[in-house]
C-alpha positions in Angstrom: 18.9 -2.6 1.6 17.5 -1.2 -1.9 19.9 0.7 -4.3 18.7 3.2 -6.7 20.9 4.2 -9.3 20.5 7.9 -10.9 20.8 7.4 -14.4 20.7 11.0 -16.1 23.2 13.8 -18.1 23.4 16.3 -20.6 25.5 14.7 -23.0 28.1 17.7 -23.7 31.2 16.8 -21.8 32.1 13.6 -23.7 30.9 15.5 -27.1 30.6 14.1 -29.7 30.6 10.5 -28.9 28.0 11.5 -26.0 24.5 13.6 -26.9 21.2 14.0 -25.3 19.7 10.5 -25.5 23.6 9.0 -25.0 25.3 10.3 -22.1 28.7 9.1 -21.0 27.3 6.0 -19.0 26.8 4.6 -22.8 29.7 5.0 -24.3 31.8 1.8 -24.7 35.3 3.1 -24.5 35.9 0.2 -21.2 37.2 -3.1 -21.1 36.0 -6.0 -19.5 37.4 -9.3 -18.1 37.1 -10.7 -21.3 39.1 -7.4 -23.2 35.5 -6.5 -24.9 34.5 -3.3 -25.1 31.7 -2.4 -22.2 30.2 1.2 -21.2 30.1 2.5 -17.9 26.6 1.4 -16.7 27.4 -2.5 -17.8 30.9 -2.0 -15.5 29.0 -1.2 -12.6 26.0 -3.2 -12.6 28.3 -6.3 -13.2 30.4 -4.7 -9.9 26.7 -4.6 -8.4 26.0 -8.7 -9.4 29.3 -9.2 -8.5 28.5 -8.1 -4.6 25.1 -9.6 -5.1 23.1 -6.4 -4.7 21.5 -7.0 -8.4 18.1 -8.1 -7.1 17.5 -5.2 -4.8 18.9 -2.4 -7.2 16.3 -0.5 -9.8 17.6 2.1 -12.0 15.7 5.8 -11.9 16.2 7.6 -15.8 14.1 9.7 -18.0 12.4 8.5 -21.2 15.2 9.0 -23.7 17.6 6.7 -21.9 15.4 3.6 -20.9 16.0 2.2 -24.7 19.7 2.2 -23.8 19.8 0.9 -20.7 17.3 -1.9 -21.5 19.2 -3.1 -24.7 23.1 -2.7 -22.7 21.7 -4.3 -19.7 19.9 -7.0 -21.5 16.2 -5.7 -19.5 18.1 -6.8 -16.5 17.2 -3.9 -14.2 14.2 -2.6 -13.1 13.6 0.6 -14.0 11.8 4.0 -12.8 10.7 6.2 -15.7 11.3 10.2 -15.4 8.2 11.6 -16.8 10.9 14.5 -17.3 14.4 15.7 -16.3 13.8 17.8 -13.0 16.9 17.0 -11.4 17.9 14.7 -8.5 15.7 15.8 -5.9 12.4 14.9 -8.2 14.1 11.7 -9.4 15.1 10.6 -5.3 11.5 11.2 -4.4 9.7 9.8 -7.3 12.0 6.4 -6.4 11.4 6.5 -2.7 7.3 6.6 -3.5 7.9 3.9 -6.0 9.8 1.3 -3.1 6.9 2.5 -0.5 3.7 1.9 -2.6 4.3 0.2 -5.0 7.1 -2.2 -4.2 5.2 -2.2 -0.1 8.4 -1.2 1.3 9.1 -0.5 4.9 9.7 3.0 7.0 12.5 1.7 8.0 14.2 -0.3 4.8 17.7 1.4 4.7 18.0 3.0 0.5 21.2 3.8 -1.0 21.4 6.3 -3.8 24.7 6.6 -6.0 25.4 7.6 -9.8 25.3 4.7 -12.3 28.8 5.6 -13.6 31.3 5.9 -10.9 34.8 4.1 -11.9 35.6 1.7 -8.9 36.6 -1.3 -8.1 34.4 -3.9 -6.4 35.5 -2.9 -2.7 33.6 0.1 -3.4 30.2 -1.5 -3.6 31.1 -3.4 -0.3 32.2 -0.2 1.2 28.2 1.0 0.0 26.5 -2.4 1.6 28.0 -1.2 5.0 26.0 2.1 5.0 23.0 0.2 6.1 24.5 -0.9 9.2 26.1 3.2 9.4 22.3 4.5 9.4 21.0 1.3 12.0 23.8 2.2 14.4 24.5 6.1 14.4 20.8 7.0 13.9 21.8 9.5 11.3 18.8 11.0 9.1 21.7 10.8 6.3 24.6 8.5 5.4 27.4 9.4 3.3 30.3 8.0 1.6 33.8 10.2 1.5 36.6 9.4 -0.6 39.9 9.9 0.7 41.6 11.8 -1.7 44.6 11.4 -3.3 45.3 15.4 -4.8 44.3 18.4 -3.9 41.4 18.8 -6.9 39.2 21.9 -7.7 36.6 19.7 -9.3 34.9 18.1 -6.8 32.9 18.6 -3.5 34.7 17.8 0.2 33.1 16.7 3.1 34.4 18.1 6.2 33.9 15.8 8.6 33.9 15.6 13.0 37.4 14.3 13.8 36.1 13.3 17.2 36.5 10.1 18.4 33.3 7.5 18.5 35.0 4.4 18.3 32.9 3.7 14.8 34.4 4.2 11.5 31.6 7.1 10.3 32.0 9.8 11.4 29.4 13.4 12.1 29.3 16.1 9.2 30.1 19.5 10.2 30.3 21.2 7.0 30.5 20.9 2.8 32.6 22.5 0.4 31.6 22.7 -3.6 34.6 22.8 -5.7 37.2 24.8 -4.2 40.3 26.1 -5.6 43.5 23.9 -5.5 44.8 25.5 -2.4 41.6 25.9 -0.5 41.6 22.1 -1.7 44.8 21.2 -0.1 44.2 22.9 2.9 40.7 21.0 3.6 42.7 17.5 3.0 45.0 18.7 5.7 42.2 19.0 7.9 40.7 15.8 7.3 38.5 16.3 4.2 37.1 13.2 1.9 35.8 14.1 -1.5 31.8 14.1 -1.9 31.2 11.2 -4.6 27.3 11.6 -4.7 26.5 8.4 -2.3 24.3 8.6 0.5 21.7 6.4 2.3 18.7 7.2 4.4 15.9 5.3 5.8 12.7 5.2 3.3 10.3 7.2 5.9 12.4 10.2 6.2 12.1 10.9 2.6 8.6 10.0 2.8 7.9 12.3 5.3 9.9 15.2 3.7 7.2 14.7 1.0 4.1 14.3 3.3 5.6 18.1 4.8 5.5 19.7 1.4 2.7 18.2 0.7 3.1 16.0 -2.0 1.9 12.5 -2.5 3.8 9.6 -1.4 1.4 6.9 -3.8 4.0 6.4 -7.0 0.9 6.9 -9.1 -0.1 10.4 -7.8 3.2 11.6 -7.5 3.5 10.6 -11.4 0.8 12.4 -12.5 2.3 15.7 -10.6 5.9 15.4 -11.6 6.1 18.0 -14.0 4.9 20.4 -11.9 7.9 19.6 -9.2 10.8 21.6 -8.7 13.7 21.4 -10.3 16.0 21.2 -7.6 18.6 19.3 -6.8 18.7 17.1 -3.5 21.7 18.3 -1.9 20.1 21.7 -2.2 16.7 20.9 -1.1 17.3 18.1 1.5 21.1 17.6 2.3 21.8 21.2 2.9 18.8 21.0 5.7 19.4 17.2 7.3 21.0 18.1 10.6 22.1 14.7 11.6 24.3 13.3 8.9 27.1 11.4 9.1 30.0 10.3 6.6 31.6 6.8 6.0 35.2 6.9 4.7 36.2 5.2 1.6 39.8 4.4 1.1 40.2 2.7 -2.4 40.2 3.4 -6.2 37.4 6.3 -7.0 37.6 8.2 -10.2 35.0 10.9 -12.0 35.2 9.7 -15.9 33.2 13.1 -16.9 35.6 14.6 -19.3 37.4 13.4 -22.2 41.3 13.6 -20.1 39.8 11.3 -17.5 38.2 8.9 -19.5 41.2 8.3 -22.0 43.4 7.6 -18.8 41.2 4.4 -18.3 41.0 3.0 -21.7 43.2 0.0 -22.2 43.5 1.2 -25.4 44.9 4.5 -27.6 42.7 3.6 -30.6 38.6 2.2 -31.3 37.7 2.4 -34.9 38.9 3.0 -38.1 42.4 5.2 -38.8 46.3 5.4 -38.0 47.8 7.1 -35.2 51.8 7.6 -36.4 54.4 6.2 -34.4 56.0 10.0 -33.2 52.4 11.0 -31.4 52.5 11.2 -27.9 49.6 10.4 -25.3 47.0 10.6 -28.4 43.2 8.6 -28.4 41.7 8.2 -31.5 38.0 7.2 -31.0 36.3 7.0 -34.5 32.7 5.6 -35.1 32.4 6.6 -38.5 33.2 3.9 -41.7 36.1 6.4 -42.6 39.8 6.5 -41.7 40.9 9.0 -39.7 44.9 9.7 -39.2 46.5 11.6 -36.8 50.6 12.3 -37.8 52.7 14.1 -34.9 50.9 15.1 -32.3 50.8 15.0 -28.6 48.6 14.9 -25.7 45.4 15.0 -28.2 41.6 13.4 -28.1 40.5 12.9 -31.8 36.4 12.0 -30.8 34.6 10.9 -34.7 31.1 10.0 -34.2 27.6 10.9 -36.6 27.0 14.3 -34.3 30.6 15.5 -35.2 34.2 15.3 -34.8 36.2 16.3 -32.0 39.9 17.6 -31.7 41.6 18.8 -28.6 44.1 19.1 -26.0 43.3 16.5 -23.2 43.9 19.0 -20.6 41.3 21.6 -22.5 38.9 19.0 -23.4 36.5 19.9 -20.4 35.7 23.1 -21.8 34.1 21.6 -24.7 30.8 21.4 -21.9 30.9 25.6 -22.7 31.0 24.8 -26.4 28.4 22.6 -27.4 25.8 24.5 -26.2 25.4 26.6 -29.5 24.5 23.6 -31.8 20.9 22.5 -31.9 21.6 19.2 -33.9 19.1 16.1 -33.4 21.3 13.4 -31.8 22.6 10.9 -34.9 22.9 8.1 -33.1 20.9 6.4 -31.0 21.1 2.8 -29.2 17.2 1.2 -28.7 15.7 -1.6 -26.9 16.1 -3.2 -30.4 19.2 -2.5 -31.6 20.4 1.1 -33.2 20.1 3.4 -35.4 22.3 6.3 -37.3 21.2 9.4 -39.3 22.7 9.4 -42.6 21.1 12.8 -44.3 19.0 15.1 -43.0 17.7 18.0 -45.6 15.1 20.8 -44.8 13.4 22.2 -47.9 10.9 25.2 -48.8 7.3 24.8 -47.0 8.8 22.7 -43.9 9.1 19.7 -46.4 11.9 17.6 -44.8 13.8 14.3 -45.5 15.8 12.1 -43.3 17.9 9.2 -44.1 18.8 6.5 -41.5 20.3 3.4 -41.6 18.5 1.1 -39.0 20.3 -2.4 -37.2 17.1 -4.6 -35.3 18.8 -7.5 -33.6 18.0 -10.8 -34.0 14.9 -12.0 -32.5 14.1 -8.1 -31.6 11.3 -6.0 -33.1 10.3 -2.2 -34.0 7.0 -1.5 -32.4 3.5 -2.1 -34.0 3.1 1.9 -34.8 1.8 4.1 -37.6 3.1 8.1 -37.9 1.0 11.2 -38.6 3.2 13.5 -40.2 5.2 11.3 -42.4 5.7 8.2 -45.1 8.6 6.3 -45.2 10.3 3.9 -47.9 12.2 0.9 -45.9 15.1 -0.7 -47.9 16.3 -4.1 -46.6 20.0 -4.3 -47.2 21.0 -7.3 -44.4 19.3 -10.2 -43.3 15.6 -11.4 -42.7 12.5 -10.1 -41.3 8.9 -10.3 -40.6 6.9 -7.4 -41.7 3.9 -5.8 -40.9 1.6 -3.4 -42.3 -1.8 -2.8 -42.0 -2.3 -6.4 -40.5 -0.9 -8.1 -43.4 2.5 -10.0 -42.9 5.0 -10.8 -45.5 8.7 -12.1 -45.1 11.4 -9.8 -46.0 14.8 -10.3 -47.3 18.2 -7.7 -48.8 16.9 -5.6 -52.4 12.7 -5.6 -50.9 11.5 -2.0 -51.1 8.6 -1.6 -48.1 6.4 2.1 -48.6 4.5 3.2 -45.9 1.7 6.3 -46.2 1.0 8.7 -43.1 -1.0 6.7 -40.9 0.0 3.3 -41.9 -0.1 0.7 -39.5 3.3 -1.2 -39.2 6.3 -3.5 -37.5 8.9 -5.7 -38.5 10.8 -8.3 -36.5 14.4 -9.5 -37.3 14.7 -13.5 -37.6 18.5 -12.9 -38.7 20.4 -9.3 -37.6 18.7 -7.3 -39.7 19.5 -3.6 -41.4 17.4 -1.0 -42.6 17.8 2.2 -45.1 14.8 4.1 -44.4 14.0 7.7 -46.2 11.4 9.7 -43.9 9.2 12.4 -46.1 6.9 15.3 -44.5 6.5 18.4 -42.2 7.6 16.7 -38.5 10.6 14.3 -38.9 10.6 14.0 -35.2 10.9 10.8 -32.6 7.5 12.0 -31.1 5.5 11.9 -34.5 5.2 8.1 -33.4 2.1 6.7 -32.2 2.9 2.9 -30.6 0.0 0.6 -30.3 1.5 -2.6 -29.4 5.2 -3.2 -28.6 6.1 -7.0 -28.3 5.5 -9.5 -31.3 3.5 -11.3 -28.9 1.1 -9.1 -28.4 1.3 -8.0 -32.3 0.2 -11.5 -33.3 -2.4 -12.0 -30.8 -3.6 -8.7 -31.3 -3.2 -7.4 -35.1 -3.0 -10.9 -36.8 -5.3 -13.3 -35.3 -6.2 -15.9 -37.9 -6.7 -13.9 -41.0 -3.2 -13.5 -41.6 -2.2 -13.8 -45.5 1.6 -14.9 -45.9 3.9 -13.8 -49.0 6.9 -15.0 -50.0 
């Protein structure tokens, strides 16, 4: 059995810790065995190595996430690159052409699909290893998972499902329900109803030939090329909603949706991350603060209190989720971004007369980790080491770097830098497009940078 996780999101319901390139899987708000802080996606896929399903798992995100993933899973997983976002049915098929031509997967290879941040315990993942055997046995084009649920919520989707006896433990779909009110809710438990938690199996040749009848290709490489011109559709929509042999497997454990700020804060095993004070008389308050400044927080009751570089948060927990229907009118570049490499953080970011525009950043590149071998179009920078020691590049020359060295680099400079000791960075941008796309990459590991940029004729300065 293969497991692909779906590794996408806006960013706006876990504002402002969460943005664009750092949803909620990222955000390291969890615990682990250990009692150090760990993000959703490094939960489950220790869950997944725990059940031993590590090696057959690959990971399906667009561009702006692989950074994160690959640097908070250690480039554990295998991964599936989203030319774009165009939704889960795009993303399922892109991953089932990937397994069948490039990975020479079988028609019949059973593939699981679930989110890559579902709260669980372990028995969970087990409960997912036995849908294989569900699709062998019922025959079933589709094969779900249902949570039993424990209240009647309004925020998720039910599965109504054949109360008939079989003598299995699936059992055949008859209808869904999206999101119904709390007494339409509590009705449909009554009559048997397990909440829809996005997991589903299927055997690899029905979605390959749901792609062959539209017409698309089922070669990873062509369907690549013609991503962006794919729907964006989701695949309950486009291939649940038409499967006509489907059953559900019930799931009778711990299952919990961390999507909103309420949920999440439930979960933490502690009220406070970061600097500040919360006082004595608050009640069911989190402080979350990833700025270098205290925040306090006298008095209160039931409150979030979210610092981060994109903003700063403060609300009732129960009204928190509407902060998804707030976000929407600011346009801000994300501030913070985690990389293959290590981080970074916007500092200042100024817009002058005649599209001049200056950026400030302060940049951490891991030890042993490098920036890319890369030069910028629109652009020069002035690098200021202020922690730790490097290797630096520019223009093939290479000198070694250390705190109070000043590095300039013009518009097309060629240029890299690799920590040998943790390593920070202030680095001022200058020009017209201060932009994550005005960077042109020509070699990415130091290996290849040496072989390739430095050769023999190397010159070295201390």
């Amino acid at each position: 059995m293969k497991l692909v996780l779906l590794s996408g999101g806006s960013g706006k319901r876990l504002w402002p810790l969460s943005n664009d390139s750092r949803s909620k899987q990222f955000l390291k708000v969890l615990e682990d065995t250990e009692l150090n802080l760990q993000s959703m996606v490094q939960k489950v896929w220790e869950q997944i190595q725990n059940v031993g399903l590590a090696d057959s798992t690959i990971i399906a995100t667009g561009k702006s996430q692989e950074d994160m993933i690959k640097s908070q899973l250690d480039n554990q997983a295998g991964l599936i690159i989203e030319p774009s976002r165009r939704d889960t049915f795009p993303a399922i098929a892109l991953a089932a052409s990937y397994l069948y031509s490039h990975m020479g997967g079988n028609l019949d290879e059973v593939v699981g699909i679930l989110p890559v941040d579902p709260y669980v315990d372990d028995q969970f993942f087990n409960r997912v290893k036995d849908l294989e055997k569900t699709i062998m046995n019922s025959n079933a084009q589709l094969a779900l998972i249902g949570v039993k649920p424990t209240y009647p919520s309004s925020k998720y989707g039910y599965i109504v499902p054949s109360l008939n006896e079989s003598g299995e433990d699936y059992f055949a779909v008859t209808r869904f329900t999206e999101k119904p009110s709390e007494d339409a809710a509590r009705e449909l438990i009554d009559n048997g109803a397990l909440w829809n938690c996005g997991v589903f199996a299927f055997e690899l040749g029905y979605i390959i030939s749901i792609l062959e009848e539209k017409g698309l290709p089922i070669q990873y490489g062509e369907l690549l090329k013609q991503y962006n011109q794919l729907p964006k559709i989701s695949f309950d929509y486009e291939v649940v909603e038409k499967t006509k042999e489907i059953v559900v497997l019930p799931y009778d454990g711990y299952w919990k949706d961390l999507g909103t700020w309420n949920t999440l804060t439930e979960e933490m095993a502690t009220t406070q991350i970061g600097k500040g004070v919360i006082s004595e008389d608050s009640e069911n308050v989190h402080l979350i603060n990833e700025l270098d400044i205290p925040v306090t927080v006298l008095g209160a009751k039931n409150l979030i209190v979210a610092v981060s570089p994109d903003g700063i948060l403060v609300s009732d927990k129960d009204a928190s989720p509407r902060i998804k229907e707030l976000v929407g009118v600011f346009d801000n570049r994300p501030m913070y971004e985690e990389r293959r490499w290590g981080w970074y953080r916007v500092l200042d970011y100024t817009k002058f007369e005649e599209d001049k525009e200056v950026l400030t950043k302060r940049i951490g590149v891991s030890a042993g980790k490098n920036l890319s071998y890369q030069l910028h179009d629109f652009r020069d920078e002035v690098w200021t080491i202020i922690k730790g020691k490097g290797e630096f590049i520019l223009n093939g020359e290479l000198i070694f770097v250390k705190p109070g060295d000043i590095l300039k680099i013009k518009s097309g400079d060629k240029h890299a830098i690799r920590a040998i000791t943790d390593l920070e960075i202030i680095e001022v941008q200058t020009g017209t497009q201060l932009i994550e796309e005005d960077i042109v990459r020509l070699y990415m590991t130091w290996e290849e940078i040496q072989e390739n940029v430095l050769g023999f004729e190397t010159i070295l300065k201390n």
